[in-house]
N, C-alpha and C positions, 0 to 999 in steps of 0.2 A: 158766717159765710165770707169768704174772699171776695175783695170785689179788684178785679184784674181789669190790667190796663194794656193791651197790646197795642201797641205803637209800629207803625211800618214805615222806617228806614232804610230798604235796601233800595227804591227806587234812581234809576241813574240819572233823572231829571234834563231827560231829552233835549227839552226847549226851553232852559236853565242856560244852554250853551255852555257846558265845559263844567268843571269844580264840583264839588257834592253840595249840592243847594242846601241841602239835611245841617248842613256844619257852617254854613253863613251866620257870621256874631250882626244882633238888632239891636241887643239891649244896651243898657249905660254900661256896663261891665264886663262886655262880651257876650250875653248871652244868646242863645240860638232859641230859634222857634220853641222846640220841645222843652225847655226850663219851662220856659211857661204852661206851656198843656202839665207837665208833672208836676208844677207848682199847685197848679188850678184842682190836679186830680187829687193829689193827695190833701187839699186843703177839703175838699168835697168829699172825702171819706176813701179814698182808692188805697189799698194797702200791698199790694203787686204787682209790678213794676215790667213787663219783658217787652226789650226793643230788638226789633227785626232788622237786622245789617249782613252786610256781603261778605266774604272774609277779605278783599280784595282792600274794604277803608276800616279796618277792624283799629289797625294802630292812631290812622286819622280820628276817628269817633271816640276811641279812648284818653286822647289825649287833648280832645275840647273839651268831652264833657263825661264818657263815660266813665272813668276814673272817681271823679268827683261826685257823680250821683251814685254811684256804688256806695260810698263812703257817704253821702248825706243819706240815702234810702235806711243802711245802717243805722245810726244814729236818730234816727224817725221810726224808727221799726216797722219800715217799710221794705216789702221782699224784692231783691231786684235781681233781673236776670236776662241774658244776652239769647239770640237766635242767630242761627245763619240760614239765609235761603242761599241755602246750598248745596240741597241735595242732586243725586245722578244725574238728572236730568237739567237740573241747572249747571251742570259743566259747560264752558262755554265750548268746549271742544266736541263737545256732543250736539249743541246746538245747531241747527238747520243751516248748510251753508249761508253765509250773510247775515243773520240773524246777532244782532250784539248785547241783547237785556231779557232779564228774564222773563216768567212768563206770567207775570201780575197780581194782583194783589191775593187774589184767590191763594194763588200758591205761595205765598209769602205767610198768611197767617197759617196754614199747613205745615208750615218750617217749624210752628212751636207746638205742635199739636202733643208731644212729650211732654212738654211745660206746663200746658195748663189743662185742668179737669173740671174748671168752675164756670159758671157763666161769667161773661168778659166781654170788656168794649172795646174796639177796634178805633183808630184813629191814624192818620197820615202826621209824621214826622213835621212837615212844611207846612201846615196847615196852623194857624190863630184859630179858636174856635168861640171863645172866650167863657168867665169862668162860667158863668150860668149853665152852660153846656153840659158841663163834671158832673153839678148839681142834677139834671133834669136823666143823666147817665144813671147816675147811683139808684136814681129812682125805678129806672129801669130794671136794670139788673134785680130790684128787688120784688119786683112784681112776676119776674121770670120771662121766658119766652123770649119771641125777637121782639128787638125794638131799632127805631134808629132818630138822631135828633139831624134834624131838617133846616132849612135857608131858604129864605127867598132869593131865589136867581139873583136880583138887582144889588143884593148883598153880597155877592159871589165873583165878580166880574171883573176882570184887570185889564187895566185900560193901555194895558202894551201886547194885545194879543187876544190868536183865542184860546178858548179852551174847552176841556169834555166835562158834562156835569151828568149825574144821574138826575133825568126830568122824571117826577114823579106825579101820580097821580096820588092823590089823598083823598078820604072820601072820611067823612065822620073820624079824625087822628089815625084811622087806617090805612096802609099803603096798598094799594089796589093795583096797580101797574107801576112799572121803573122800563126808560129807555136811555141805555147809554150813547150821549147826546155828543157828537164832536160839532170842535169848529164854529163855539159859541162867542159871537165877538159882539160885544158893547157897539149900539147906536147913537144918534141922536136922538132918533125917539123911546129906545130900549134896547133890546137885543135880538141877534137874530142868528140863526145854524143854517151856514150851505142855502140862503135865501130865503126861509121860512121863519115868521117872525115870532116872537116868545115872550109870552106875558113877561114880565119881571118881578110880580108875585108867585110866580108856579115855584113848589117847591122841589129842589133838588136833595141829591146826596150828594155833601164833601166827607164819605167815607167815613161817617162815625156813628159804628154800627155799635148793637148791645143783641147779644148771641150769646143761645144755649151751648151748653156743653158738646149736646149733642151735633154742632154743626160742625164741628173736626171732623166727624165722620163724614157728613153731605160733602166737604170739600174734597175726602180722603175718597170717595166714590165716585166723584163727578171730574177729579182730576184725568185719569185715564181718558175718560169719555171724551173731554174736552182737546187732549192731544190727538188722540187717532179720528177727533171730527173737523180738525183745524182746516181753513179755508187757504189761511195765508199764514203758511208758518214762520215768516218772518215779522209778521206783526202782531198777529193775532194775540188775547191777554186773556188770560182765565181772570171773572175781573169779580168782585163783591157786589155790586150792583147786579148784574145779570144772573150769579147765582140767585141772591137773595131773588130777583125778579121772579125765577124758575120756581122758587119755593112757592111765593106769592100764587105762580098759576096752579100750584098743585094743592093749593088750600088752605098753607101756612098763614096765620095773621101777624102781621106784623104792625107794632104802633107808631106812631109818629108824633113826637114832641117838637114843637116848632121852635126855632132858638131866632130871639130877638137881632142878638147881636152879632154884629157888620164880622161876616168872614175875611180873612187876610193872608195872603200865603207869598211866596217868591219863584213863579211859574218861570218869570222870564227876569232876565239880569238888572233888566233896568225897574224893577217891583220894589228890589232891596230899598231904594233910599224912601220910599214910601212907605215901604213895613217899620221903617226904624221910626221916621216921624209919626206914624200912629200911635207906636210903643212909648215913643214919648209924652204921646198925648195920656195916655193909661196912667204912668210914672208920675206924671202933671197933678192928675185928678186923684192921684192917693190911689189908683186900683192895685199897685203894685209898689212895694218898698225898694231904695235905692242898691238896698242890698236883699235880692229878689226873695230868698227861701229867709229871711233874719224872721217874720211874723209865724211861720214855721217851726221855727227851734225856739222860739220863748213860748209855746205851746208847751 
């Protein structure tokens, strides 16, 4: 069986302020966020590779990094392959007067619904997850059904802003409830959403989901629904968290593997120099070679 690795890239990174957060270099060498997650996946057993982009930074993303993971997935015989969220409805000329990004993650993994036929795990571009993640993924995927690997809030939290998590309810590794949470901002005693305060052990979703074949379809039937039932069509996101949530209330079980290790992303501009000194810290401790994929190709 294929174990697939869908990556979602087309996000415009709102509260990023400006640039494609997705193509910001951390590593000693240049490297962006996603070297690492594809390092990690394919060291954990992942063998296909499709990253979700706009056609809009198609030349920008090929010429960081897509280019060259083409040609390293290659030579690892690992299958790789591009997406656009770009379908009709993503024109922006079509889009809702005012309206400037598309319409979320939901509809983003529906952009490769052509590409993949296997169960597959879902992950954000910008996102650290670290590798244990891949590892607790593969597992996943191999036991079938949905799954999704989980954080603790107080691992999740950047200290230049807020942000939106899926707070979850878990009950015996089973995910019982998901509510997509905005406006989660770090305290002094922990965290808190819009005044309401928030264990900093509750487990979230940062988007790293493990889904049957089957769920192209759920996405491909609830898309419709979700545009003609939009509240605020300038904001509003067909999102993974609240579908999956929807499944959950209809019956679906879905499991929950808990990942130890400390989340890291670049929500907001001033994150970067903190993502890079972590990555050093990684580099430091041997988690990662100087020359990122070299443990890789002497495989």
């Amino acid at each position: 069986m294929k174990k697939t690795l869908v990556i979602m890239a087309a996000g415009m990174g709102s509260r990023y302020g400006g640039g494609i957060k997705q193509i910001e270099p951390v590593g000693k060498n240049g490297e962006i966020i996603i070297d690492f997650s594809i390092h990690d996946a394919i060291e954990a057993g992942f063998d296909k590779i499709v990253t979700i982009i706009r056609k809009d930074i198609e030349d920008d993303f090929n010429e960081v990094i897509g280019d060259r993971l083409k040609s390293l997935c290659k030579e690892l015989d690992v299958e790789w392959h591009i997406a656009y969220q770009d379908h009709p409805l993503n024109d922006p000329e079509k889009f809702p007067d005012g309206r400037k990004k598309p319409w979320g993650t939901g509809d983003a993994v529906l952009s490769c619904k052509d590409l993949v036929s296997e169960p597959f795990a879902v992950i954000n571009a910008d996102d650290y997850y670290g590798k244990a993640a891949f590892f607790q993924a593969v597992e996943l995927l191999e036991e079938g059904g949905y799954g999704m690997i989980g954080y603790r809030l107080g691992n999740t939290l950047s200290a230049n802003g807020a942000v939106t998590r899926g707070v979850c309810e878990v009950d015996g590794g089973i995910l019982k409830g998901i509510v997509e949470t905005s406006n989660i901002i770090k305290t002094e005693s922990g965290a808190e959403a819009d005044g309401k305060t928030l264990p900093l052990e509750v487990i979230v979703s940062m988007n790293f989901w493990c889904l049957p074949p089957g769920f192209m379809g759920v996405l491909e039937k609830g898309f419709p629904v979700f545009i003609s039932g939009m509240k605020d069509p300038l904001k509003d996101e067909y999102l993974l968290p609240t579908i999956v949530g929807d499944a959950v209330n209809k019956g679906v079980q879905v499991k929950v593997l808990e990942s130890e290790d400390m989340w890291f992303g670049v929500t907001y501009h001033e994150d970067k120099e903190y993502v890079v000194q972590e990555f050093k810290k990684l580099y430091d401790k041997g988690v990662y070679q100087e020359e990122l994929y070299s443990d890789l190709l002497k495989n």
